[in-house]
C-alpha positions in Angstrom: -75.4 -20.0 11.3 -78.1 -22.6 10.7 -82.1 -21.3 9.3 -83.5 -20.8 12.7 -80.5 -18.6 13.7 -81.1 -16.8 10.6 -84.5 -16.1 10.9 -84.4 -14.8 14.3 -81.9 -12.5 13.8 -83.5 -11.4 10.5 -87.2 -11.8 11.7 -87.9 -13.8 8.2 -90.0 -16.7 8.4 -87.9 -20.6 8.3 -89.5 -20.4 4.5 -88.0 -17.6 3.2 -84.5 -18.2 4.8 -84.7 -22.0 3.1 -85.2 -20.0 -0.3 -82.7 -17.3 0.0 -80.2 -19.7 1.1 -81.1 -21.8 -2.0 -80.6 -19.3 -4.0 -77.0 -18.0 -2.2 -76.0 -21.6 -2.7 -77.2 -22.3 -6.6 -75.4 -18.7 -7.0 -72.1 -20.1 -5.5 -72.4 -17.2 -2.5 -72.1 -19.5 0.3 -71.5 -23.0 1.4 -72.7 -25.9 3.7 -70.5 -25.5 6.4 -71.1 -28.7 8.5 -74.0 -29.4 11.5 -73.5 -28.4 14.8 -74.4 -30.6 17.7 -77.8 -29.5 19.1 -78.9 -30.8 22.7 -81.9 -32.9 21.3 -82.9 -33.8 17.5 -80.8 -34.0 13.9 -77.8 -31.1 14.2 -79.2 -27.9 11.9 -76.6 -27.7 9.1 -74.7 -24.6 9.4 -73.9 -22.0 6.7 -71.0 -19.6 6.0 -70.2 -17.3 2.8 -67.9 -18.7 -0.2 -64.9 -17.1 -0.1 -64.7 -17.7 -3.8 -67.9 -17.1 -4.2 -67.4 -13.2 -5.7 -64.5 -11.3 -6.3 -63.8 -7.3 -5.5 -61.6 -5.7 -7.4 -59.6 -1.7 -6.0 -58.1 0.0 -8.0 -56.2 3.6 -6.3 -55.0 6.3 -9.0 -52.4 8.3 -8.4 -50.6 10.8 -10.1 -47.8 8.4 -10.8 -49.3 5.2 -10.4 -52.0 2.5 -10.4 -52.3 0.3 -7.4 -54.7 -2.7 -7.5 -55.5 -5.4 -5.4 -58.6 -8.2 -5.1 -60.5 -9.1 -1.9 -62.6 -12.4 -2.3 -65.5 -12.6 -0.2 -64.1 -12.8 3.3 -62.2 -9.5 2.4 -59.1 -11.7 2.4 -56.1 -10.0 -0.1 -55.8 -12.3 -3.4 -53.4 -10.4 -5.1 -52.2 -6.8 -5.3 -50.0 -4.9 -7.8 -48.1 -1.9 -8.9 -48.2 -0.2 -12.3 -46.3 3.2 -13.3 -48.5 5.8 -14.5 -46.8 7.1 -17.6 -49.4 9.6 -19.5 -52.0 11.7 -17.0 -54.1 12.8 -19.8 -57.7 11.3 -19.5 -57.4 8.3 -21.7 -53.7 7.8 -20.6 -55.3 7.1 -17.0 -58.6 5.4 -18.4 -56.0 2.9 -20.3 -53.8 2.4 -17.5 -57.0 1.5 -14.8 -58.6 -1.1 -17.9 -55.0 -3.0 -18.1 -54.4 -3.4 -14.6 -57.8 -4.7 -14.1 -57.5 -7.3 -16.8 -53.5 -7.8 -15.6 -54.5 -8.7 -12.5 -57.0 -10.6 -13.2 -55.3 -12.9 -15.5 -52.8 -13.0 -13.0 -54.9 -14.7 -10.2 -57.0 -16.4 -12.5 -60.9 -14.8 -12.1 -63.1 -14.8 -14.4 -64.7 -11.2 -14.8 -68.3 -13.4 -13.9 -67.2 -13.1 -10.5 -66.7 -9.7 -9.9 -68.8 -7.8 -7.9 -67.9 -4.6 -9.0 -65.0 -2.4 -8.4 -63.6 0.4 -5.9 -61.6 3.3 -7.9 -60.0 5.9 -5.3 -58.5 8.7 -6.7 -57.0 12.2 -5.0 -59.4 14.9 -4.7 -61.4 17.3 -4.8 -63.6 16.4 -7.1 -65.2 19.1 -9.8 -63.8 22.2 -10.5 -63.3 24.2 -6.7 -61.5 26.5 -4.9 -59.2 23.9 -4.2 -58.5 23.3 -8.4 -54.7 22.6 -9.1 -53.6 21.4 -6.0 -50.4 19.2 -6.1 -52.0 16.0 -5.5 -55.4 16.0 -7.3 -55.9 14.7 -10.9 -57.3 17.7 -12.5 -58.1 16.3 -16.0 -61.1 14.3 -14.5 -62.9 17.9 -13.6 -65.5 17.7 -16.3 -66.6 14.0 -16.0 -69.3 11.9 -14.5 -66.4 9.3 -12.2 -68.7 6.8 -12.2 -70.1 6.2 -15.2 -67.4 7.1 -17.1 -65.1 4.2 -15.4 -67.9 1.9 -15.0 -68.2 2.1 -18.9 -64.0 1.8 -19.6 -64.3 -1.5 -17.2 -67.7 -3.2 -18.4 -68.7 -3.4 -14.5 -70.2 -1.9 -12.0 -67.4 1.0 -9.9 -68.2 3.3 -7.1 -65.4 6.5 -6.9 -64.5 7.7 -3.9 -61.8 9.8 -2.5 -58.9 7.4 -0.4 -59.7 8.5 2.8 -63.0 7.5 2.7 -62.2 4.4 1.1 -59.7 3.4 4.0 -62.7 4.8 6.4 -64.6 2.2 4.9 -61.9 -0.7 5.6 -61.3 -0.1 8.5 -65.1 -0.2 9.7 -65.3 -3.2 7.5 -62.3 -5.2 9.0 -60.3 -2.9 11.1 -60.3 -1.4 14.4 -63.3 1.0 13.9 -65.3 -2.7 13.1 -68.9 -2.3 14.9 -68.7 1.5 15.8 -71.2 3.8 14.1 -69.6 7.2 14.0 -66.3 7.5 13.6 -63.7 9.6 11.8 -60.7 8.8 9.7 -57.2 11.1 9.3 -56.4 9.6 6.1 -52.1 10.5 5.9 -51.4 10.3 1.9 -49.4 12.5 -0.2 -51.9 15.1 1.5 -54.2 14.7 4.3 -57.8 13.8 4.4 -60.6 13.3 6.2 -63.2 9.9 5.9 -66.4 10.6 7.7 -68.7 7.7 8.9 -72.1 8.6 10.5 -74.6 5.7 11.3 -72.3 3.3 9.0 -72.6 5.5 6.3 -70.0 7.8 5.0 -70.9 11.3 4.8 -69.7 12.6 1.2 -71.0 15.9 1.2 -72.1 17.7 -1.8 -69.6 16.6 -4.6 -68.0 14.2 -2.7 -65.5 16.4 -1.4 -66.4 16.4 2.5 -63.2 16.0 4.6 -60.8 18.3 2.8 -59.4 19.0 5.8 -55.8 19.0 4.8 -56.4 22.6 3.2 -57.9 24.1 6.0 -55.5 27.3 7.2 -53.4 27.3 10.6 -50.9 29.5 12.0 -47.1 28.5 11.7 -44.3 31.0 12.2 -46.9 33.8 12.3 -48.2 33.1 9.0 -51.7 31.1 7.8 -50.1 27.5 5.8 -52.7 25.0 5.4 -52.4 21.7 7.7 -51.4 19.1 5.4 -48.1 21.1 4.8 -47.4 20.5 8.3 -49.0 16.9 8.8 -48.2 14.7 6.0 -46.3 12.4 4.1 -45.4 15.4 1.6 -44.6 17.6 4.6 -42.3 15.1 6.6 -40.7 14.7 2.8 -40.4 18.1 2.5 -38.4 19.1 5.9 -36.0 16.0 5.5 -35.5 17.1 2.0 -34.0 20.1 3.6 -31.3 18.2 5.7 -30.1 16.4 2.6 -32.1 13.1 3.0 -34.1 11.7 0.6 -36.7 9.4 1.2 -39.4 7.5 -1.0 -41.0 5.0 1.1 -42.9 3.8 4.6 -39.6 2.4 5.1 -37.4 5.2 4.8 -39.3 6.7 7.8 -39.3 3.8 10.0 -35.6 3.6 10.2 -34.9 7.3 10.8 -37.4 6.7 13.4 -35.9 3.7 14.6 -32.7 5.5 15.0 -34.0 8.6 16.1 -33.6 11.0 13.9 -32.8 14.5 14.8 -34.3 15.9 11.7 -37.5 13.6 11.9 -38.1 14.0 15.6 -37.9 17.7 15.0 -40.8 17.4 12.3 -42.9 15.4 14.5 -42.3 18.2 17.5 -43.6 20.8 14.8 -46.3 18.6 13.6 -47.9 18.4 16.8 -49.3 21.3 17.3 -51.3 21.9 14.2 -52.0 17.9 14.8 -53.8 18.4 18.3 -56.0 21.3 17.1 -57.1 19.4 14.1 -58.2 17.1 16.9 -60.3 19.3 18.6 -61.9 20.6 15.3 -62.8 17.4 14.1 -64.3 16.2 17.5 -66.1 19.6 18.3 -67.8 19.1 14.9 -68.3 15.3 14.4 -68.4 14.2 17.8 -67.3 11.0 16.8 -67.1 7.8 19.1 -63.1 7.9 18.1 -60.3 9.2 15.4 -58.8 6.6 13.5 -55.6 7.5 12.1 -54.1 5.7 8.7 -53.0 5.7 5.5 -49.0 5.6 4.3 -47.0 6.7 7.4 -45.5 4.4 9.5 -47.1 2.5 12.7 -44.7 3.9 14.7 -45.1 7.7 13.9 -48.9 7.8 14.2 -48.2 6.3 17.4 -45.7 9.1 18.3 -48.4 11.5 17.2 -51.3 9.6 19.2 -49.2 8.9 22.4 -47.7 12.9 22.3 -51.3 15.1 21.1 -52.5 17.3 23.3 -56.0 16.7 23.4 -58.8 19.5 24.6 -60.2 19.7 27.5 -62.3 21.8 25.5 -63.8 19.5 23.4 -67.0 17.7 23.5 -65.0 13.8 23.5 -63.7 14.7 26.8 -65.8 12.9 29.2 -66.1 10.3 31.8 -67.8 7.8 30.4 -66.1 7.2 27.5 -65.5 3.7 26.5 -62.8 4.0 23.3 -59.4 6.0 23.5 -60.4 9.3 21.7 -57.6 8.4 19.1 -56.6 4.9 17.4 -54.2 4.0 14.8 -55.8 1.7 12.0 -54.5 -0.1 8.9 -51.2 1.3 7.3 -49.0 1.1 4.5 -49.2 2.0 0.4 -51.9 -0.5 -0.4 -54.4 1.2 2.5 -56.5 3.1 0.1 -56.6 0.7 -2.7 -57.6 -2.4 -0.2 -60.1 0.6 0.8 -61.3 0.7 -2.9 -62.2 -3.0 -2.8 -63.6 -3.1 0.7 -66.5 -0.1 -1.1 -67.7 -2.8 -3.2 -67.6 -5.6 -0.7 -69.5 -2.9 1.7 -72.0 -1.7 -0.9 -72.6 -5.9 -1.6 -73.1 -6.8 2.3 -75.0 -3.4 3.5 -77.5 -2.2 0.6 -79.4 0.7 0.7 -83.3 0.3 0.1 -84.7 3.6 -0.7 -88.8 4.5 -1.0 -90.0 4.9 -4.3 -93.3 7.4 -4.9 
C-alpha cells in the first residue's frame, strides 16, 4: 500500500503515516516496494513488510521432546527442529527450551536482535487442578509463574499458552479460520483440546485452562470415560495397540487408512459418537461461526470424522443462513502447535492490545 491508502484505512493524517513509515523503515520492518501506476501524477511508492525484518521464535514442550521452529515476518517457516527431552525435572526442561533456542538459531543464522519474542506451548492444565497428574501434562511447572520464569531462562520476551490455542491462533493468522471472528479449534494431540477465539481474541479463562474439553465425561459401554480416551491420538494408539500394531507417527495412520484398515475403521466408527456430541456442546455453548479441526492426525481421518459426524439438529449452528460449513479441517501434522507458538508472537506483534490506564 502507498501513504494515502494507509491513511484512509487507518484514519491517520498523510503526516503521521510519512513518520511511522520512517520509522518502520530505519527499524528494518518494511521495505519500498516499487510505485504503482496511478491514472494522473508521479506513481505513490508502495510499501510492504520485511520479511527479514524480525524473527519469531516457537518453541512446543512435550513430555519427550522439544519442537522449535522460526517464522520471519510473513509467517513464512525458516527452520524447524526436533530435540529429545531427556530429564523432565524443571531445570532439565528449562535447559533443554534455552539450547534449542540458541541451536536453532545458530543454525539459520539470526541474531537474537531480531527476535520479536517467543511462543512456548506446553500440555496443560496449568496450576495445580482437579485435572493434576494427567498423562500428558507436565506437572513440575505447577508452582511457577510460565512466563516470567521462561522469559527470564531465554533473555526475551515469551507468551505460554496451551497447544490448542496456539494452533487456534495459526490458523486465524494464516489458515482457514483467516478473517473469521469467533471460531473454535479441536486441537487432536496426545489428548484433545479446545482453542477458543471470540472477537479475534482467545478466550483463556481463568488460569489459562479454558478448553479442557478432552476430560469432560461421556458414556461408552455403559460406563462415564472422558472424551479424549475415545477421540485422540493416544486413543486411536491405544485400540490398535490391542490388535498388535504399533504405531508412532501421522504416517503410520495414513497408510492403515489408505489401506483400510479393519482395526482403524473400527476406531473411527467408535469415535464418532462421542465426536458428534462434543459437536453439539461446543456449538450450543460458543456458537461459533465454525469448528476447525487440527493438530497431529492425519488430513484424511479428520476428514473421515468431518464428512461422517452427525451434526444436531439441535443445536444453535443449524440454520439457513449460514455461510461456512459448521466444521473445517485446518493445518496438520507434528509441528502444528509449535508453528502455533511462533504465530502468538507474530499475532501479539501485528494486533496489540491498548488498555485504559486510570
Amino acid at each position: 500500500m502507498g501513504r494515502a491508502e494507509i491513511a484512509r484505512a487507518t484514519g491517520l493524517s498523510t503526516q503521521a503515516v510519512s513518520n511511522i513509515i520512517a520509522n518502520l523503515l530505519s527499524d528494518g520492518l518494511i521495505v519500498e516496494g516499487g510505485r504503482r501506476a496511478a491514472a494522473r501524477g508521479q506513481p505513490p511508492v508502495q510499501y510492504g513488510l520485511n520479511p527479514d525484518g524480525g524473527y519469531a521464535v516457537g518453541i512446543e514442550v512435550r513430555p519427550d521432546a522439544i519442537f522449535t521452529a522460526v517464522l520471519d515476518l510473513s509467517g513464512q517457516v525458516v527452520a524447524t527442529s526436533r530435540d529429545v527431552l531427556v530429564e523432565q525435572d524443571i531445570n532439565g526442561v528449562t535447559d533443554a527450551v534455552r539450547n534449542a533456542k540458541l541451536a536453532i538459531l545458530k543454525d539459520v543464522g539470526i541474531p537474537e536482535t531480531k527476535l520479536l519474542g517467543a511462543g512456548l506451548v506446553m500440555p496443560g492444565p496449568f496450576g495445580r487442578t482437579g485435572l493434576s497428574g494427567t498423562s500428558s501434562m507436565l506437572s513440575v511447572f505447577d508452582d511457577i509463574s510460565l512466563n516470567d520464569w521462561f522469559s527470564e531462562a531465554l533473555g526475551l520476551r515469551v507468551v505460554v499458552e496451551n497447544d490448542a490455542n496456539a494452533s487456534a491462533v495459526a490458523e486465524r493468522v494464516s489458515g482457514v479460520a483467516k478473517g473469521f471472528e469467533s471460531f473454535a479449534y479441536l486441537y487432536f494431540g496426545s489428548g484433545l483440546g479446545l482453542g477458543i477465539v471470540e472477537n479475534g481474541g482467545l478466550v483463556s479463562g481463568a488460569l489459562g485452562n479454558a478448553g479442557e474439553i478432552g476430560h469432560i465425561p461421556v458414556l461408552a459401554d455403559g460406563r462415564k470415560v472422558s472424551l479424549e480416551s475415545k477421540l485422540s491420538r493416544l486413543s486411536v494408539q491405544a485400540h490398535l495397540a490391542k490388535a498388535g500394531l504399533e504405531t508412532t507417527s501421522t504416517d503410520d495412520l495414513s497408510r492403515l487408512f489408505a489401506e483400510e484398515n479393519e482395526h482403524l475403521l473400527s476406531w473411527l466408527d467408535q469415535a464418532l459418537e462421542p465426536f458428534s456430541n462434543a459437536i453439539t456442546i461446543i456449538e450450543n455453548i460458543l456458537d461459533p461461526e465454525t469448528i476447525v479441526l487440527g493438530g497431529a492426525m492425519p488430513d484424511l481421518v479428520l476428514d473421515y470424522l468431518i464428512e461422517n459426524a452427525s451434526l444436531a439438529e439441535l443445536s444453535v449452528s443449524e440454520r439457513q443462513e449460514r455461510i461456512h460449513p459448521r466444521l473445517l479441517r485446518g493445518t496438520t501434522g507434528r509441528m502444528t502447535g509449535t508453528l502455533g507458538a511462533a504465530a502468538l508472537v507474530l499475532n501479539r506483534t501485528f494486533t496489540p492490545r491498548i488498555s485504559a490506564t486510570a
